[in-house]
C-alpha positions in Angstrom: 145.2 27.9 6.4 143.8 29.2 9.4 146.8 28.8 11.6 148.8 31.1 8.5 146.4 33.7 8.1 146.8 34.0 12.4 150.6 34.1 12.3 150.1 36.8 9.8 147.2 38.8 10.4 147.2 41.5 13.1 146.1 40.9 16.8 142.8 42.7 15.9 142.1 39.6 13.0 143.2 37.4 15.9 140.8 38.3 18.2 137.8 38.7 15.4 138.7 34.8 14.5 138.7 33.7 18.5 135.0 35.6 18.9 134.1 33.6 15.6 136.0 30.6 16.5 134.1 30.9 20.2 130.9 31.4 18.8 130.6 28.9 16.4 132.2 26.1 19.0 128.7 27.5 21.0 126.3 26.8 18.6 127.3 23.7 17.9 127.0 23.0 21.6 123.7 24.6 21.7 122.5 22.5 19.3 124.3 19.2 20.5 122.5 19.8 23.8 118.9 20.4 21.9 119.6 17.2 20.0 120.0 15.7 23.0 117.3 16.7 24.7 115.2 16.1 21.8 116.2 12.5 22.2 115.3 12.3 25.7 112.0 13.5 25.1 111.1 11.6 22.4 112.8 8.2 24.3 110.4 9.9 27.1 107.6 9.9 25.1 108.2 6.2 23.9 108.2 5.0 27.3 105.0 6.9 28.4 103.1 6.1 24.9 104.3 2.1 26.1 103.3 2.5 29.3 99.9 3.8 28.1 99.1 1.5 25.7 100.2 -1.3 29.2 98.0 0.4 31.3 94.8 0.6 28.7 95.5 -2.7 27.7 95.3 -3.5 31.1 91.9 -1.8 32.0 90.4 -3.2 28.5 91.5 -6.3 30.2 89.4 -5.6 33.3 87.0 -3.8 32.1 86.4 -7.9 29.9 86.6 -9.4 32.9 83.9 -7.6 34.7 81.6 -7.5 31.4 82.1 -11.7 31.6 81.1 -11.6 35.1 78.3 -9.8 34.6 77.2 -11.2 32.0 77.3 -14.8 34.0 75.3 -13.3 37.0 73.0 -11.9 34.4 72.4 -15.4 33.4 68.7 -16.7 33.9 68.7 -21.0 34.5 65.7 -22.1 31.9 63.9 -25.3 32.1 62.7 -26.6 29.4 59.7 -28.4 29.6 56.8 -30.2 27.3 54.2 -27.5 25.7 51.0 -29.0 26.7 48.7 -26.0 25.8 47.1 -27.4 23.0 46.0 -30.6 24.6 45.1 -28.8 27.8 43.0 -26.3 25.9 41.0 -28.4 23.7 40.0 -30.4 26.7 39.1 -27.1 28.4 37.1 -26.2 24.8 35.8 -29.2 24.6 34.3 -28.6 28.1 33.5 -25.4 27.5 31.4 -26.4 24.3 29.2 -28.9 25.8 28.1 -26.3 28.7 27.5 -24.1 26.2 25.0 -26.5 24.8 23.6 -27.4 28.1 23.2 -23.8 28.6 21.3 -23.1 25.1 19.1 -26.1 25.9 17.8 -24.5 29.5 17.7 -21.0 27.6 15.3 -22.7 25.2 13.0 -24.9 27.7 12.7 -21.9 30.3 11.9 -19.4 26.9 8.9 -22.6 25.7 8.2 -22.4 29.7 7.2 -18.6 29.8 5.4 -18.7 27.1 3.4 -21.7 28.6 2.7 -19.7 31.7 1.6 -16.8 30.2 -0.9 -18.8 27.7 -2.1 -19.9 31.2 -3.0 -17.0 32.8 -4.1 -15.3 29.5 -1.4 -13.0 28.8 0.9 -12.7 25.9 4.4 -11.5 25.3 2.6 -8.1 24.2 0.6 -7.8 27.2 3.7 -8.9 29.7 6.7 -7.8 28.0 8.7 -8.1 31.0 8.6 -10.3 34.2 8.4 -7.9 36.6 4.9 -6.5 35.5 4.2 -9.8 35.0 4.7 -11.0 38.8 3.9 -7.8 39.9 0.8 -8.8 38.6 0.6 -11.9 40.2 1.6 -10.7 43.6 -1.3 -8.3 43.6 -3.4 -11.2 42.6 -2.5 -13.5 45.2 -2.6 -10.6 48.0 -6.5 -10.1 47.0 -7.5 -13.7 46.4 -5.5 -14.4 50.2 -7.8 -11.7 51.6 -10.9 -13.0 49.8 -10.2 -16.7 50.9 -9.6 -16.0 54.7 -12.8 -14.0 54.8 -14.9 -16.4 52.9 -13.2 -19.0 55.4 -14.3 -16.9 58.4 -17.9 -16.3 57.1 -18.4 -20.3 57.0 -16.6 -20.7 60.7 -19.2 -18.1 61.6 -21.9 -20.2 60.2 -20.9 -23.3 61.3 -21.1 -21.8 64.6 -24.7 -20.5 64.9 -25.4 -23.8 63.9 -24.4 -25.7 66.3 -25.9 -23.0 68.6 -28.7 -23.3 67.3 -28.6 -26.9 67.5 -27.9 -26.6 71.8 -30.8 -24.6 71.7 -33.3 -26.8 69.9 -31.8 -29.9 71.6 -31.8 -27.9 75.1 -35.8 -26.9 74.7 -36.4 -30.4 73.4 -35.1 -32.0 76.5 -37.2 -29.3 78.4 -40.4 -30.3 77.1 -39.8 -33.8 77.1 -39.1 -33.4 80.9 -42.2 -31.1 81.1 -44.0 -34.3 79.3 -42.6 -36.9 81.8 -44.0 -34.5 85.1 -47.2 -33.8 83.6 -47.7 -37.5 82.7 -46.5 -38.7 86.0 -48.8 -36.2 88.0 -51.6 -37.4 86.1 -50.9 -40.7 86.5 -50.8 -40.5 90.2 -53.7 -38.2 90.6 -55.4 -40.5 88.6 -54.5 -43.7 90.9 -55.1 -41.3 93.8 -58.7 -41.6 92.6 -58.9 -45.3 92.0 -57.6 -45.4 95.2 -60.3 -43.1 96.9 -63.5 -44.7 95.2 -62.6 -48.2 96.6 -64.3 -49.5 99.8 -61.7 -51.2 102.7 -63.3 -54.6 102.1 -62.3 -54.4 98.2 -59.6 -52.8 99.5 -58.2 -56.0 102.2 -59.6 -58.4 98.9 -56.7 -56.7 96.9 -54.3 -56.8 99.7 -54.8 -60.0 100.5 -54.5 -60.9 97.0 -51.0 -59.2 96.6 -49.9 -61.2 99.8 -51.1 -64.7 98.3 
């Protein structure tokens, strides 16, 4: 029909039909060469989406494998071993128990002790509440008993002494008179003989001597 109309429609009609003809065959290739590019793109976009998904499935991959490896090194080697707290720790409380009893047992005798001591010096808890006035006390004692003792001690040195000074000097004036004694009764004695001697004639005198010689 087309080819009819052109054999009989004027060169004008002809040339409107070429422009239509030409511009219709270019929009179809216009829109073969979108199609085709669409085509590309989306075969494109396939291959990069695949490619993707291989390279995250990849890294997830890795990224595992590094988690596993950490995970191992993070690892902490536990030996097991018997639980022996409860028998250790009775022992130990057991222990602990009896010193604890030994220990109430001294608290008692030193408390029965005090007591004791303080009956014994005529003081009471009252009096002596603490054992610092107490010994404080007793220090002060002891310091003026020391200083009473060592000068009692001194006054009977002292005495005991002049004693025995006084016994030198009695027994050195005894011997003195007894010496006195012994020259006075010698000087008599020859004074005396000195007379016998004198009052004698020589014949009684020769009589005696001649006595002593026979």
């Amino acid at each position: 029909s087309i080819n009819s109309s052109n054999s009989s429609s004027s060169p004008l009609q002809r040339m409107l039909q070429q422009q239509l003809a030409g511009s219709g065959s270019s929009s179809k290739a216009a829109s073969a060469a979108e199609d085709k590019q669409q085509q590309q793109q989306q075969q494109g976009g396939g291959v990069s989406a695949g490619s993707s998904r291989r390279s995250s499935s990849v890294g997830g991959a890795a990224a595992a494998a590094a988690a596993d490896e950490e995970a191992e090194q993070s690892l902490v080697s536990v030996k097991i071993v018997v639980d022996n707290f409860v028998p250790v720790m009775s022992r130990v409380l057991k222990s602990i128990k009896g010193c604890q009893a030994e220990l109430a047992l001294l608290r008692d005798r030193s408390a029965s002790a005090w007591e004791a001591l303080l009956r014994h010096y005529g003081e009471t808890k009252q009096s002596s509440p603490t054992d610092t006035e107490f010994w404080a006390d007793m220090q002060v004692f002891v310091e003026r008993f020391s200083s009473a003792q060592k000068a009692v001690l001194q006054e009977e040195k002292d005495a005991a002494e002049r004693k025995q000074r006084l016994a030198r000097a009695e027994a050195k004036k005894a011997a003195s008179e007894a010496a006195k004694k012994v020259t006075t009764l010698a000087a008599s004695s020859s004074s005396s003989r000195k007379k016998q001697l004198s009052g004698l004639s020589d014949a009684q005198l020769q009589q005696q001597g001649s006595g002593g010689t026979s």
